[in-house]
DRENPANU-975941 format. One line per field, with one value per residue (C-alpha): y, x, z; residue in one letter; chain. Coordinates in Angstrom, 3 decimals. Each point is the difference from the previous one (the first is absolute). Layout:
BEGIN
v = c(Y,...)
u = c(X,...)
w = c(Z,...)
res = c(A,...)
chain = c(A,...)
END
This chain:
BEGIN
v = c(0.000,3.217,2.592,3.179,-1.484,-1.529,3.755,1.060,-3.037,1.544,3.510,-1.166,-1.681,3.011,2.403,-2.828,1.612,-2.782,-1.215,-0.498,-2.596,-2.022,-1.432,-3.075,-2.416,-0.183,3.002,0.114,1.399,2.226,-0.316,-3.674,-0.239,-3.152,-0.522,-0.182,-2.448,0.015,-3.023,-1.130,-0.858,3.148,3.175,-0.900,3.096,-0.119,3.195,1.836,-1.097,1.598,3.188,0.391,-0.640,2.875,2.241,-0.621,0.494,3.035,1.121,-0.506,2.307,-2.572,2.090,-1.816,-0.326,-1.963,-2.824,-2.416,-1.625,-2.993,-2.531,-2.684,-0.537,3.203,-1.546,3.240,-1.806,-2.966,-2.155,0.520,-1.830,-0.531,1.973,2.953,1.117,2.881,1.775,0.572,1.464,1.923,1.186,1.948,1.101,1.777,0.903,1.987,0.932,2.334,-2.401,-1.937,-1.217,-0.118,-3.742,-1.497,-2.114,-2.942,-1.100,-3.453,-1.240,-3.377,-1.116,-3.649,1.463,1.107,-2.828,-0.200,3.504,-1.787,0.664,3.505,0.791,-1.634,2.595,2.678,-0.591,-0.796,3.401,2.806,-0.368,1.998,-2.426,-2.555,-1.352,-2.666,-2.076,-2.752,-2.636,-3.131,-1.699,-0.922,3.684,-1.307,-3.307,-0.673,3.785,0.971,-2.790,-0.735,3.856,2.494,-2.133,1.673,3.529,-0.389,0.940,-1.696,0.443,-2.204,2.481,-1.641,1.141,2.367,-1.707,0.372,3.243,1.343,-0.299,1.583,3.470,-0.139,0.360,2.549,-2.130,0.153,-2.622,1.327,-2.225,-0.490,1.414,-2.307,1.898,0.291,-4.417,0.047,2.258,-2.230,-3.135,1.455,0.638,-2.993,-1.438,2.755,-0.917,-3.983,0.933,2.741,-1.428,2.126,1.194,3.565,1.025,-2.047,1.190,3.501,-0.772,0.683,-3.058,-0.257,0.086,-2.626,-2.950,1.178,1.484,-3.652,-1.560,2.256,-1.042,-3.260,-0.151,2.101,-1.869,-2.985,0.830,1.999,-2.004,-3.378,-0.402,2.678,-0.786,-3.185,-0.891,-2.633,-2.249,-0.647,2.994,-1.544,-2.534,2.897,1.858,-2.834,-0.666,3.881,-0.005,-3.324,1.923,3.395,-1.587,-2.023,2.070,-2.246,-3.212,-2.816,-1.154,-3.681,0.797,-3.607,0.386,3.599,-2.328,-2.478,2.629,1.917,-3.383,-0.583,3.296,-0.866,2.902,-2.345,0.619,-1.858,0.140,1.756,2.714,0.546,0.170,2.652,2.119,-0.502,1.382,3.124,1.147,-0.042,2.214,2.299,0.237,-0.777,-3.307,-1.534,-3.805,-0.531,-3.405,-2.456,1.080,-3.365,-0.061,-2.913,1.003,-3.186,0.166,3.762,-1.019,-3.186,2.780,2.885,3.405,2.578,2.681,3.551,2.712,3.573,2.022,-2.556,2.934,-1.185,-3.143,2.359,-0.063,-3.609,-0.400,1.861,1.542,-1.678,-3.114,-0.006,-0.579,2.558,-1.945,-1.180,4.247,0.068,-3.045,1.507,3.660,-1.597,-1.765,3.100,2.039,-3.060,0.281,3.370,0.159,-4.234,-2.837,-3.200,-0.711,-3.454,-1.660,-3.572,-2.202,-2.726,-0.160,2.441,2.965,2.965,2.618,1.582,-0.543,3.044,-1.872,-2.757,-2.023,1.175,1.645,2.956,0.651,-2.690,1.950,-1.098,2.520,-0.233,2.177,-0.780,-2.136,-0.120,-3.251,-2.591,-2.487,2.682,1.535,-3.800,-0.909,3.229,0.440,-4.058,0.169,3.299,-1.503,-3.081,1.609,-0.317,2.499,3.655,1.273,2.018,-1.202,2.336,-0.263,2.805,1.104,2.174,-1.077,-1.506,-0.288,0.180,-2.978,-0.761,-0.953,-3.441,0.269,1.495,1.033,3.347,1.048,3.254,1.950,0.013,3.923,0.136,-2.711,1.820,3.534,-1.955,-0.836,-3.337,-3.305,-1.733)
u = c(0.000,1.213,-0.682,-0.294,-2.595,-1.384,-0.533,-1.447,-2.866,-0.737,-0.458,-2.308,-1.905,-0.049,-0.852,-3.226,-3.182,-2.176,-3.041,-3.638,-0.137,-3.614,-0.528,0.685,-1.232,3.225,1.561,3.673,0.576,2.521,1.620,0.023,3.404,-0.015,1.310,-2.961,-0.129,-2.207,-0.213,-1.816,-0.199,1.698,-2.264,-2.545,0.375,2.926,2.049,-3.247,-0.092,3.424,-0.721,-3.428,2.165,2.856,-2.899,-1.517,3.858,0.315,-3.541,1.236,2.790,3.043,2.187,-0.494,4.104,-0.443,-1.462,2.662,-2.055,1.839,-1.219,2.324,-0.722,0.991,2.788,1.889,0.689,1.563,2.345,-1.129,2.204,-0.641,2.483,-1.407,-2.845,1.801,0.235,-3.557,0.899,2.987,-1.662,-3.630,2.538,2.317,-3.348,-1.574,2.870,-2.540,-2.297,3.019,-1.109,-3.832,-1.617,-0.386,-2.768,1.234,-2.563,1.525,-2.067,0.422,2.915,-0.081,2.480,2.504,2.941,-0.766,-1.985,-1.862,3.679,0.241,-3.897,0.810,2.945,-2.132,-2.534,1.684,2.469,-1.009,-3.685,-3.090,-1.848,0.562,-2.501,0.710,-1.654,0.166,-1.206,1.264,-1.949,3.127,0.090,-2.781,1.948,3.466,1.663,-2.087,0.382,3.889,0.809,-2.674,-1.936,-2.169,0.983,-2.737,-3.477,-0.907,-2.814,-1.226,-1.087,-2.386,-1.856,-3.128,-2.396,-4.209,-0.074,3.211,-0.824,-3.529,1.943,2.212,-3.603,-1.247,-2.782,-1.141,-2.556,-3.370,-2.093,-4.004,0.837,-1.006,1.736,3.259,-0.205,-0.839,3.114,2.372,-0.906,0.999,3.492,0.095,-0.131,2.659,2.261,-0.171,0.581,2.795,1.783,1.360,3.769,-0.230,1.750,-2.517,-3.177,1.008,1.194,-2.662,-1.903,1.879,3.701,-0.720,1.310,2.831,0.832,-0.768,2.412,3.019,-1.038,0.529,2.681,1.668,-1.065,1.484,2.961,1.126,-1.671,0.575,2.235,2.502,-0.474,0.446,2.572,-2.509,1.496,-3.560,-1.733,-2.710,-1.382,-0.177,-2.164,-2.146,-0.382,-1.131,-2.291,-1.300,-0.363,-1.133,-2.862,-1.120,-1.150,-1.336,0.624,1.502,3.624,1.478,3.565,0.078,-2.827,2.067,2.891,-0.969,-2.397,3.380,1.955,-2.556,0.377,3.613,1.255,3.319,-0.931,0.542,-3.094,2.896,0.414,-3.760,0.139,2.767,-1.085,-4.001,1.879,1.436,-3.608,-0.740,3.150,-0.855,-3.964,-1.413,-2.286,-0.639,-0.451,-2.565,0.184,-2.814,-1.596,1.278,1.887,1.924,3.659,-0.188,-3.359,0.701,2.865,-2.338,-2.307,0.587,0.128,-2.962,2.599,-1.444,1.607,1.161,-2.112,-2.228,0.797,3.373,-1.012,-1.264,3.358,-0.907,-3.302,-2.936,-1.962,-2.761,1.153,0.686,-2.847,-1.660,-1.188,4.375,0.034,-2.255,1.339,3.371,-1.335,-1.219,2.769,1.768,-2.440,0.972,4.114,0.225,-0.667,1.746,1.367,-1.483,-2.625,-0.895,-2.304,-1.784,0.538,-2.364,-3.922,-1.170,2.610,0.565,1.669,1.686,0.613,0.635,2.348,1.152,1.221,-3.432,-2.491,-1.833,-2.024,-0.513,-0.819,-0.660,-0.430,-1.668,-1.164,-3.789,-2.362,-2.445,0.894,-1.502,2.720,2.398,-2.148,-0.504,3.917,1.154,-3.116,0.302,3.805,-0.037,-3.334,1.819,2.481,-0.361,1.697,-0.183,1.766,-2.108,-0.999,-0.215,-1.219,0.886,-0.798,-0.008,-3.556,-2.307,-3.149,-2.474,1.328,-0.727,2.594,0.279,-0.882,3.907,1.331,0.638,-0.629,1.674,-0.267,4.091,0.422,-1.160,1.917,3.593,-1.071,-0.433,2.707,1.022,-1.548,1.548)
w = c(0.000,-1.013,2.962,-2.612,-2.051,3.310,0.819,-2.846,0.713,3.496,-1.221,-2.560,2.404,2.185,-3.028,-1.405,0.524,1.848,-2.010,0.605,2.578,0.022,3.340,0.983,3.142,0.738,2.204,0.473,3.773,0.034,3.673,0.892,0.777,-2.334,-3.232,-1.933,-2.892,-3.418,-1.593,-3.425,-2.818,-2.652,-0.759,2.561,1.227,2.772,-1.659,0.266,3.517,0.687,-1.827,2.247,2.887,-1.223,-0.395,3.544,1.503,-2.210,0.842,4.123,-0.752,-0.613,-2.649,-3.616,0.058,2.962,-1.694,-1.835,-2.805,-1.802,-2.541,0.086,-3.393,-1.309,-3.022,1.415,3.329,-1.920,0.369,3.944,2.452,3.784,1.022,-2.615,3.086,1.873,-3.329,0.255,3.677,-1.530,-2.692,1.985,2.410,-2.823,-1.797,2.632,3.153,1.029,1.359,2.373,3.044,-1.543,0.085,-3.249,-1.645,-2.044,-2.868,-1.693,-3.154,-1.167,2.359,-1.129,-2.647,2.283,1.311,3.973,0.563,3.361,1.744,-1.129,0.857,3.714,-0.060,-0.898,2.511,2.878,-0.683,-1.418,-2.045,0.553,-1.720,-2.599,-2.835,-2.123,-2.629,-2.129,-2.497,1.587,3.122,1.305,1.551,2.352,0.359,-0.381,0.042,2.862,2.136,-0.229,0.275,1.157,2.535,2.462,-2.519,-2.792,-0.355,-3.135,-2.170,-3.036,-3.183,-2.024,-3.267,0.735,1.978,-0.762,2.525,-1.806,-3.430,1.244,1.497,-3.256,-2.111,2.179,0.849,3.640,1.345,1.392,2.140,-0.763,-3.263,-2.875,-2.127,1.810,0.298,-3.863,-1.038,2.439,-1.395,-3.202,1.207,1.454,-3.746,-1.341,3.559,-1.651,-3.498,1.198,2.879,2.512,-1.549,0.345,-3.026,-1.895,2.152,-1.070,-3.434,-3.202,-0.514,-3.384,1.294,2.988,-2.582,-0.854,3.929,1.053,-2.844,1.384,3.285,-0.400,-2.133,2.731,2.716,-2.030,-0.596,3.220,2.592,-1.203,-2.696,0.849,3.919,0.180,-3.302,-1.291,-2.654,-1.104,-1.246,-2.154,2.897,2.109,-2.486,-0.597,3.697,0.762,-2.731,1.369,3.681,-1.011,-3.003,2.565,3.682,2.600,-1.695,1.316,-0.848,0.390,-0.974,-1.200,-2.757,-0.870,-0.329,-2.675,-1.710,-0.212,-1.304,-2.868,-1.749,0.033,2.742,1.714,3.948,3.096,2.929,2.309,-2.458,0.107,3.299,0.391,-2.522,1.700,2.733,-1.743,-0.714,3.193,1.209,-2.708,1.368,-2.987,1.093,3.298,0.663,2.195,1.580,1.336,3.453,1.599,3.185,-0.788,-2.283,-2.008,-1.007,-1.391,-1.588,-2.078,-1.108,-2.702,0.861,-1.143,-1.540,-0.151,-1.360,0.780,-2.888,-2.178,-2.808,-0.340,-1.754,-2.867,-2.420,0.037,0.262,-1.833,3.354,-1.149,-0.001,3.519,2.146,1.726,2.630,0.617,-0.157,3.093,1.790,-0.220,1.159,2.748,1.412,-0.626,2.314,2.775,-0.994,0.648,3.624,0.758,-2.115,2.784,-3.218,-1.637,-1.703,-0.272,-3.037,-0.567,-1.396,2.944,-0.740,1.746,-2.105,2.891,3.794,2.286,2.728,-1.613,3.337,2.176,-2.292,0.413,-3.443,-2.956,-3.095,-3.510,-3.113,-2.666,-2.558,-0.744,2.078,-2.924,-1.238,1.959,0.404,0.981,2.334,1.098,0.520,1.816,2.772,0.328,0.508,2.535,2.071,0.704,1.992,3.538,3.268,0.905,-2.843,-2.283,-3.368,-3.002,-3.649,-2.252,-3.088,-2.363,-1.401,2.890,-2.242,2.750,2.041,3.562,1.846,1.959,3.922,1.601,-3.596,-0.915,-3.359,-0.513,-3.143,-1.533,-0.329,3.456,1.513,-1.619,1.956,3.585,2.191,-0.756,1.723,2.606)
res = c(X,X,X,X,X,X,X,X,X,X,X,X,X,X,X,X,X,X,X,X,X,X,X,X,X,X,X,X,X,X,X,X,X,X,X,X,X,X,X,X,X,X,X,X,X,X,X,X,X,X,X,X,X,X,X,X,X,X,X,X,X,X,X,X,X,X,X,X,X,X,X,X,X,X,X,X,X,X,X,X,X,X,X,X,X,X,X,X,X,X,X,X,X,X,X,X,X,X,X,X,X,X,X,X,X,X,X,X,X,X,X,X,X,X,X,X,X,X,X,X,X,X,X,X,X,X,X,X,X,X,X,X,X,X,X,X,X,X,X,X,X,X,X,X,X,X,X,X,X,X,X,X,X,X,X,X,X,X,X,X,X,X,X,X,X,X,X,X,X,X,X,X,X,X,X,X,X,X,X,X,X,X,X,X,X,X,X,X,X,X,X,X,X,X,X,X,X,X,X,X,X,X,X,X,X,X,X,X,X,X,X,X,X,X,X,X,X,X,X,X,X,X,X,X,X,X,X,X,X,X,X,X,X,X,X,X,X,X,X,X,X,X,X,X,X,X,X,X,X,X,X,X,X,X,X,X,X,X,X,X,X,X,X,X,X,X,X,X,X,X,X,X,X,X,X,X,X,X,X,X,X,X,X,X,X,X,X,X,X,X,X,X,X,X,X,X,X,X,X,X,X,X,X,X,X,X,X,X,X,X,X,X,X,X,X,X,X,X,X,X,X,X,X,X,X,X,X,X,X,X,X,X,X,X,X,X,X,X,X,X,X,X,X,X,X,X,X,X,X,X,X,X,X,X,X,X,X,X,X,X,X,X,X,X,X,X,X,X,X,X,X,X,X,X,X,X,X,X,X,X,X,X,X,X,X,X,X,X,X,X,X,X,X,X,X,X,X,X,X,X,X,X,X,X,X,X,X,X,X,X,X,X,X,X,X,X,X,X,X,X,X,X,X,X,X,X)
chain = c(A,A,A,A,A,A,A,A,A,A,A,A,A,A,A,A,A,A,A,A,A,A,A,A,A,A,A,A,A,A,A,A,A,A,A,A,A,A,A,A,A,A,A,A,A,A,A,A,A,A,A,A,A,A,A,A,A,A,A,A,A,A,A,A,A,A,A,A,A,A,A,A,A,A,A,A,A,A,A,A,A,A,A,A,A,A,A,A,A,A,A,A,A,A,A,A,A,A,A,A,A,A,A,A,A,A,A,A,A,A,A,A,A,A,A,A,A,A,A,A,A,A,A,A,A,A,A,A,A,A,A,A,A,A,A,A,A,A,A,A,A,A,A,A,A,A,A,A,A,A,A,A,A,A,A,A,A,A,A,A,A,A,A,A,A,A,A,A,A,A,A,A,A,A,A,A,A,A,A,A,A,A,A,A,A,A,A,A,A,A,A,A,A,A,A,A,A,A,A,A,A,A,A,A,A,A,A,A,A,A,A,A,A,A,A,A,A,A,A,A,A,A,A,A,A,A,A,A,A,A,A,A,A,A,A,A,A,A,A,A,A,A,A,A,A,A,A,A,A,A,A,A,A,A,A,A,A,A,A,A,A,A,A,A,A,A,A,A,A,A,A,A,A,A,A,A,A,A,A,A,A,A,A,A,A,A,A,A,A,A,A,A,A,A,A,A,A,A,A,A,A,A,A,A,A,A,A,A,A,A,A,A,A,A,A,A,A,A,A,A,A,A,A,A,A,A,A,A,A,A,A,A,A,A,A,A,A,A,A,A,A,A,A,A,A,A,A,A,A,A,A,A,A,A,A,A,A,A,A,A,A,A,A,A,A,A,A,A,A,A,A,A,A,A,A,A,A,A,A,A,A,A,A,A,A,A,A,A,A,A,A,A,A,A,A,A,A,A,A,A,A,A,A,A,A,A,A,A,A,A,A,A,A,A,A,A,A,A,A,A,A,A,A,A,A,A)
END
């Protein structure tokens, strides 16, 4: 790292004008005397969440040349070494003398692509820091990094894609209770939020642009986060294996089917491969496997995992929208609405399925989701499968299209756009 051009990055940041900022449920606290930590999947909106946070520091009177704003990767900063950090010290100090013996306010973006930053960020905070924000695109920052160097330092938060509330304030559209036409116009976003998905960029894009956003989104996402990332020797069966993922929300996976399906269209790949590079999706928080509510280890290692994934418009470059099922769309948003707030969630495989389990180990809600209840056998299998259930826990139906059903004696039948604005079951 060369420390003049390093200065030139921190000016710049000083100098940027901070944009718009829509809100978020998320609020970043500004004196926790933690090391907070945003982690998600890329362009979720965890810059945004820094600049918000700038502005409410600036806003509180903390001088704008306080604030040391890096992107780790900045190409400027690179080749970056681990022994390349107290540049960034030298160079605010050199920058602005004036402001000596002031605390400063580290902002980190996207430290997964700096060599051993957790050691420098203990540094910081146990030395000199007003506050330090960091984010990232790997869920190792709320794992491994965190654990082995900043333990008991961190206040870590997961950034996900807009949720149904979100993508509400980002329309302008405010729900009014007893007001039919207030219910009628959410249940019409509700359709847009399932045919949009919840990237911001694309939410705010023009409805002609979104393809092409989402087509540089994944072939960014890709390439940085899993190709790049992790050297893999196997680009193709990585391709093949997100398109499977993303094409496919709230669907079941046996790796093993994957495996010979794989084989017999002639792409050369062994089941641990799969596995490992199954397992780089997951670091990069684009899909979630969701095991089998059972208590017992080997019997949720016999069954496949329900995989659901981050943003079902990410499956898009590879599959038509409307060739993926709307009613997978609403599964998916639903789990989502559950994975925000805890990740204990299961399901139950078998002929009396239960899409999703809040408290996998000791449940607290059974849910299933459907779409319409119009069709008879539908409406047959999923009130069947969530009466059986027996306990405290609540039981829920939603859907987007109830069709005048009564629900069975203990079920609740709950209207989808409705469920996705309460606080989650459980």
């Amino acid at each position: 790292m060369d420390k003049e051009r390093l200065k030139y990055v921190l000016h710049e940041a000083a100098l940027l004008e901070l944009p718009r900022i829509h809100r978020r449920a998320i609020e970043v606290p500004l004196a926790s005397g933690k090391v907070v930590v945003l982690a998600g999947i890329r362009r979720s909106g965890k810059t945004f969440l820094l600049l918000d946070t700038i502005r409410r520091l600036v806003a509180s009177g903390v001088d704008r040349r306080q604030i040391v704003q890096v992107s780790f990767e900045d190409d400027r900063l690179h080749p970056l070494r681990a022994t390349d950090y107290d540049l960034i010290l030298q160079a605010q100090a050199e920058l602005y003398p004036e402001l000596a013996g002031r605390p400063r306010y580290f902002f980190f973006d996207e430290v997964q692509a700096a060599p051993v930053w957790e050691r420098f960020v203990r540094r910081l905070h146990d030395t000199r820091a007003g506050g330090i924000f960091l984010t990232g695109s790997s869920s190792h920052l709320l794992t491994r990094e965190i654990a082995t160097g900043l333990r008991g330092r961190c206040l870590s938060y997961e950034v996900f894609p807009l949720s149904f509330p979100e993508f509400l304030g980002f329309r302008g559209i405010v729900p009014e209770a007893y007001s039919q036409t207030s219910e009628a116009r959410v249940a019409a976003a509700l359709d847009e939020y399932l045919e949009t998905g919840g990237l911001p960029e694309v939410v705010l894009s023009e409805p002609v642009l979104r393809p092409r956003v989402l087509k540089e989104y994944s072939d960014l996402v890709f390439y940085r986060d899993l190709v790049e990332r992790h050297g893999l020797a196997n680009p193709p069966v990585m391709r093949e294996l997100l398109r499977h993922c993303l094409a496919s929300p709230a669907s079941l996976l046996s790796t093993h089917k994957l495996y010979h399906d794989f084989r017999s269209r002639g792409l050369a790949v062994g089941k641990d491969t799969l596995y490992r590079y199954l397992g780089f999706l997951e670091d990069a928080f684009l899909v979630f496997p969701t095991p089998v509510a059972e208590r017992s280890l080997r019997k949720r290692a016999m069954q496949p995992k329900k995989l659901h994934v981050v943003d079902w418009a990410l499956g898009y470059p590879y599959q038509p929208s409307a060739m993926i099922d709307r009613g997978r769309k609403l599964e998916n948003a639903v789990f989502l609405h559950h994975r925000r707030q805890r990740d204990d969630l299961g399901y139950v495989a078998g002929a009396s399925e239960i899409d999703l389990v809040v408290g996998a180990s000791a449940p607290e809600a059974w849910i299933n989701t459907t779409w319409s209840l119009a069709d008879d056998e539908t409406w047959q299998r999923e009130s069947a499968s969530i009466a059986a259930i027996g306990g405290p826990a609540r039981r829920l139906l939603v859907a987007r299209e109830s069709a005048g059903r009564k629900a069975p004696l203990g079920v609740e039948l709950v209207e989808a756009w409705r469920y996705l604005l309460e606080k989650p079951a459980g």
